[in-house]
C-alpha positions, 0 to 999 in steps of 0.5 A: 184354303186347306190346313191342319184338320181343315177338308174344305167344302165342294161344289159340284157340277150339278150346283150342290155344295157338299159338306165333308162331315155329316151329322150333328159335327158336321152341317152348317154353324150359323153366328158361332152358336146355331148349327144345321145339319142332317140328321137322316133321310129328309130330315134337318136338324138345328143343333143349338142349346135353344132356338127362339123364334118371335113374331110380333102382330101389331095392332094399331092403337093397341098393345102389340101381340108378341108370339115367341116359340123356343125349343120347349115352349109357345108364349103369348104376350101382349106387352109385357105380360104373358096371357098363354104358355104351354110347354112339355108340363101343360098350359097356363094363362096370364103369365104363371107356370104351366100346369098339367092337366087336373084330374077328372072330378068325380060326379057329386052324389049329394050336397057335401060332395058337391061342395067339396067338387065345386071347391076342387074346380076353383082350385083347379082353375086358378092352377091353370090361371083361369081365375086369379088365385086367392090374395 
């Protein structure tokens, strides 16, 4: 089959297939939206807006565990609520937005700053969502 800006693909001899267009123009399209293609020497690439990956874990007479992977992020979650996320910006449990990491706290030198540290810890957890945040 050939037409008008159309050079078809060809197998050779040794059982290869060769594609006539290389890099991200070229490869494979997979359902319309999902490319392959070779990017450089031993490396493939998927060209898509945003790949999904999920795995399921079920647990008998429990809540399935769903583990979901995308371009950017790693989700955890058993059932519908998220229990992890971690992404570019940081981590975050039970289902919030992720948060980078806190600051180092600076050791209290009497019983002022040691409030003021521990007060600044229980915010800092609750960013991560460690410990539920204030009603």
């Amino acid at each position: 089959m050939k037409g008008r800006g159309f050079t078809p693909s060809r197998n050779t001899i040794m059982g290869q297939l060769k594609l006539p267009t290389s890099g991200s123009s070229g490869g494979i399209l997979l359902g319309g939206d999902v490319g392959i293609y070779r990017a450089g020497a031993d490396v493939l690439e998927l060209a898509a807006p945003t790949v999904t990956i999920e795995e399921c874990l079920e647990h008998k007479g429990d809540i399935d565990t769903l583990i979901q992977f995308t371009s950017n992020d790693i989700l955890l979650k058993a059932g519908n609520t998220g229990r992890f996320k971690s992404n570019a910006t940081g981590v975050h449990l039970f289902g919030g937005t992720p948060a980078a990491q806190p600051a180092h706290e600076a050791d209290p030198t009497d019983l002022a700053t040691c409030i003021t540290a521990i007060n600044s810890l229980i915010d800092k957890l609750k960013t991560l969502g460690v410990l539920a945040a204030d009603p």
